[in-house]
Every structure is written in C-alpha cells, then in structure tokens.
VMD Tcl script that draws the C-alpha trace (Angstrom):
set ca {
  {98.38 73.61 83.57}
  {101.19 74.89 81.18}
  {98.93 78.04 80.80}
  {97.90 78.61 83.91}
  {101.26 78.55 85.48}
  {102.79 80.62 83.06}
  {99.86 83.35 83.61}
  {100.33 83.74 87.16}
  {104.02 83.53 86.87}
  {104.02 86.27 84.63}
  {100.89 88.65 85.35}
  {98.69 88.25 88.12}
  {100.44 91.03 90.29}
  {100.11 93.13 87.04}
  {97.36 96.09 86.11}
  {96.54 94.54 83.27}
  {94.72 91.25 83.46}
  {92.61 89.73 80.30}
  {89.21 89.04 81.06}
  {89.71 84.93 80.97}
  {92.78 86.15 83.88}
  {89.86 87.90 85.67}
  {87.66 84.46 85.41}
  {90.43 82.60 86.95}
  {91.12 85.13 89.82}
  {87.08 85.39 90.54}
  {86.17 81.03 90.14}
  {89.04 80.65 92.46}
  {88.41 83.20 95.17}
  {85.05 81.79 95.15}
  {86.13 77.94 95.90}
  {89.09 79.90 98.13}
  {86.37 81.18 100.84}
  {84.08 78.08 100.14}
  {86.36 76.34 101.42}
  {87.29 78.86 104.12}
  {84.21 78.67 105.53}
  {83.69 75.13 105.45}
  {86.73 75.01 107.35}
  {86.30 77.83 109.85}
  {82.72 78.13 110.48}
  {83.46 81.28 112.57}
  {84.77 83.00 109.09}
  {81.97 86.01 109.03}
  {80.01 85.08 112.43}
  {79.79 88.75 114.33}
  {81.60 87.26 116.95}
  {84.35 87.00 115.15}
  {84.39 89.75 113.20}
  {86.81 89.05 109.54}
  {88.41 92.22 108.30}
  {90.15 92.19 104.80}
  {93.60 94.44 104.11}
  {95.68 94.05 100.97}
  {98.65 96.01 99.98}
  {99.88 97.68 96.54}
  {100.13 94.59 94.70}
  {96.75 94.42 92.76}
  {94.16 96.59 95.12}
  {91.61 96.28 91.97}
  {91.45 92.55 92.73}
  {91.35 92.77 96.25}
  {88.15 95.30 95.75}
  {86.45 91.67 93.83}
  {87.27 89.89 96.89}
  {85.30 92.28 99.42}
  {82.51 92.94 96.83}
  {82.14 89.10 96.42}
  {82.45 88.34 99.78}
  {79.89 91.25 101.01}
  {82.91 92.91 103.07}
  {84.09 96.54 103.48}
  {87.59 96.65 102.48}
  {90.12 97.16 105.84}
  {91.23 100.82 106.93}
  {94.46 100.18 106.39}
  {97.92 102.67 104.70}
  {100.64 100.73 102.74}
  {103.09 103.19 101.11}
  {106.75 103.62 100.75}
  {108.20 106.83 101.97}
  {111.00 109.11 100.82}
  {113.74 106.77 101.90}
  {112.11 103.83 99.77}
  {111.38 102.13 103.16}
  {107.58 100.54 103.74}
  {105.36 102.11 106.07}
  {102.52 100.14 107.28}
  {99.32 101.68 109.57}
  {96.18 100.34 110.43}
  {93.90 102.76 111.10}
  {91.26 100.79 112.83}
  {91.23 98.33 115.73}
  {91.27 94.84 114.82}
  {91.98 93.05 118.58}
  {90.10 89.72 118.75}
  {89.26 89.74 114.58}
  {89.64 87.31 111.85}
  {92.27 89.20 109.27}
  {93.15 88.50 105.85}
  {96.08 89.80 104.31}
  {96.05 90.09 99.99}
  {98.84 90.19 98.30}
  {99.88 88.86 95.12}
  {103.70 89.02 93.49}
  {104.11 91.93 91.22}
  {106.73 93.34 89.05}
  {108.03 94.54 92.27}
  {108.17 91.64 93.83}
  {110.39 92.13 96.45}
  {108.98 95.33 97.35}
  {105.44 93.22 97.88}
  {107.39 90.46 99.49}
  {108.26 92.99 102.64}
  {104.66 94.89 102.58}
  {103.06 91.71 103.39}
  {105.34 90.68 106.28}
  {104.84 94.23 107.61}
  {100.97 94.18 107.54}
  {101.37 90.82 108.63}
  {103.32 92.07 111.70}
  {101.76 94.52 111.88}
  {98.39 92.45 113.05}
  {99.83 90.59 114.87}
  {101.20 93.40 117.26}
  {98.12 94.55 117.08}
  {96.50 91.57 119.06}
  {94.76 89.89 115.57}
  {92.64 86.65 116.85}
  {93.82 85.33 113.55}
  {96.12 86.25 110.54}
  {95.24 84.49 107.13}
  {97.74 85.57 104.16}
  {95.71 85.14 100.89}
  {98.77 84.87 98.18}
  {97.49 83.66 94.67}
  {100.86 83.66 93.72}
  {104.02 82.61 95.85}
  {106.56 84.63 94.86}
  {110.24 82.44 95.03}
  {107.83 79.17 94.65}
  {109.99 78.08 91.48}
  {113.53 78.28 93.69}
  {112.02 75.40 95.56}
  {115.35 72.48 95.24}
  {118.53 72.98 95.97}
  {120.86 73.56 93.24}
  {124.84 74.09 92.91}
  {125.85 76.87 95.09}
  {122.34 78.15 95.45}
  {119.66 77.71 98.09}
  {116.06 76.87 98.85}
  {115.02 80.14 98.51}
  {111.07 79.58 98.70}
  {111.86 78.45 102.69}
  {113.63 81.13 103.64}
  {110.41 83.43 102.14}
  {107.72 80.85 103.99}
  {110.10 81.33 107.81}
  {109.78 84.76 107.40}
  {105.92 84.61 106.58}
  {105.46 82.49 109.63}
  {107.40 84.58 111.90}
  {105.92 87.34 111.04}
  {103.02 85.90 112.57}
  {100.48 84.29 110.12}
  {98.36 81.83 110.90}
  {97.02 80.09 107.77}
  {98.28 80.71 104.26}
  {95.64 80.09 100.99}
  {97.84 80.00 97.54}
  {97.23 78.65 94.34}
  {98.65 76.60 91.99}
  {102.56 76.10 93.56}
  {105.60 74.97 91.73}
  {105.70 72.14 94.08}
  {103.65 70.78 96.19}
  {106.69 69.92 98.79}
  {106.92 73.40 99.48}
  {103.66 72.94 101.93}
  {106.30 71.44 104.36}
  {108.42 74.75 104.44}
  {106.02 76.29 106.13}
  {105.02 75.79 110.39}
  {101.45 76.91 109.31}
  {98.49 75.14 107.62}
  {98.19 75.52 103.80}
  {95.44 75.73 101.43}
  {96.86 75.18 98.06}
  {94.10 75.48 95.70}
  {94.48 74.09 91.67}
  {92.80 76.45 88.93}
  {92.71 73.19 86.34}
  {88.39 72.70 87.10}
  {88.04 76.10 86.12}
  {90.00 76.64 82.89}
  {88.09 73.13 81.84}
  {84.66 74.69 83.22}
  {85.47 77.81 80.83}
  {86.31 76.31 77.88}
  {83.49 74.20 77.93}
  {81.27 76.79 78.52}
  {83.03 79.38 76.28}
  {84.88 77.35 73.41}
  {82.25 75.06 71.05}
  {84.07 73.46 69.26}
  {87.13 73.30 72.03}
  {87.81 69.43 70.56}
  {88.76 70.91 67.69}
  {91.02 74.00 69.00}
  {94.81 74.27 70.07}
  {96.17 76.35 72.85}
  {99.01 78.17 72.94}
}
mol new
graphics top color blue
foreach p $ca { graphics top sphere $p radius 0.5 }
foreach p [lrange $ca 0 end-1] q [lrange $ca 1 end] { graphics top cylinder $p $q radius 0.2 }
display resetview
C-alpha cells in the first residue's frame, strides 16, 4: 500500500512511468470500466453514445484507455495561451453523450486542477447527458483533516468538481476514504492492492523470500 501510494503521489501525472507503473495504470483501468459497465449498462450502447477527452496531464495514458476500451479519443483543444490562462474547445458535438473526462495530477498540478473543471464545464454547457471525471490521482487528497490554522483543502477541490458539473467521479487509491463524503456526486474509489499481489506473484518467484523498498 506504502508503495503504491507513494507512486501515484509522486509520478503518475509524470512522462515517465516504469513499466510495473504502466501495469498498475492498465489492471486498474480495466476493473475501472468493468465496473463501469456493470454499473451503467448504457456505457457504450449507440444510444448513448460515450466520448472520451483528457487534458495535458498524461495524454499517453489516456491513448491506453481508448485503445483498451475500443474508443476514438474525443476532438477536443486544451492549451494555455499567451496570458498563461486555459483555453478549453470541443470541437465536436457531444449533446445527449456519455463523457469522460481524464486527468491525472501532474507536476503542474494546479494548472491540471483548472483544465479539468474547464472541460468539465465545458460539457456541461454543452448539453453532456452525462459527465464522468476519471482522476487516478486526487490531487489535495492528503489535506483531507483539519489542522491548526489550515483547512480541508481536498473539499474545497471536490465543490468545485461538482459545480462544475460532473456527474460521477472514478479515483483510485485516496488518502482517506472520508473524503467520499466531500463530494454531492457518486464515487468509485478503486484499491490497486489485488494487482500489485497479482504481479508479484506472477512476476517475482521467489517473492517469499524478497523485500520491497
């Protein structure tokens, strides 16, 4: 758990991901839409069409997600202009669809923070059927308890997710799993524990005998 939380702390939102951070990523996008689906049965049904958009956080992963999934990745442009500000267009029509939103926390965390309540609002002024923020990592998740002179800084991130307009949120792995109640939207908070044991047992021989660090 150590590991695991300490990884996607520290470099999921990154370029650079080792190829056991890949397996991670991949087992749990795979359980994310199993579950998805088992949940929404409408989730790919061509009446409800699902269209996938992610932003600059980690576009490489979000290309797994739609080649996994069988999905062409969303017509969507995510940049920051001159001024620094973030400009958000969707260049296709997405009334009546299923959306989902990827976005991960970088090293530019706040910077991703504001592109996915954009594209978020952006949907949803856009006349979305549904808005489903896929967020491996919850940025702020650790400031989760109030603390001298400080404040609960994870609920002031999930009001501003929900009133942006989301309607489900699918994360992994939170600092604590109270922070489910800062949100006014259903949560999927998924644990990535099976899979490390399902790769070192697969991987690692002689794992009874090994240490991790």
């Amino acid at each position: 758990h150590y590991f695991i939380q300490s990884n996607l702390s520290v470099g999921i939102g990154c370029s650079e991901l080792s190829f056991t951070d890949h397996y991670f990523i991949q087992s749990n996008l795979r359980m994310t839409m199993a579950l998805h689906v088992a949940r929404y049965p409408t989730m790919g049904d061509p009446r409800t069409p699902m269209v996938i958009f992610t932003g600059q956080s980690h576009p490489s992963f979000a290309n797994d997600v739609c080649s996994h999934v069988g999905v062409k990745m969303g017509d969507i442009i995510v940049r920051n202009i001159s001024s620094t500000e973030t400009e958000v267009k969707l260049q296709e029509s997405i009334r009546g669809k299923e959306v989902y939103i990827i976005q991960s926390g970088s090293k530019r965390v706040n910077n991703d923070i504001f592109e996915m309540l954009t594209m978020i609002y952006a949907c949803r002024t856009s006349s979305a059927g549904k808005i489903v923020a896929v967020l491996p990592y919850l940025p702020y998740s650790k400031q989760c308890r109030m603390r001298r002179r400080a404040c609960i800084t994870s609920k002031l991130l999930a009001k501003l997710i929900c009133n942006a307009g989301v309607n489900h949120i699918i994360t992994m792995d939170l600092h604590q799993r109270e922070i489910h109640g800062f949100f006014d939207c259903s949560v999927d908070n998924l644990r990535s524990s099976p899979f490390l044991l399902q790769y070192i047992l697969d991987n690692i021989p002689n794992y009874r005998d090994s240490v991790m660090v």
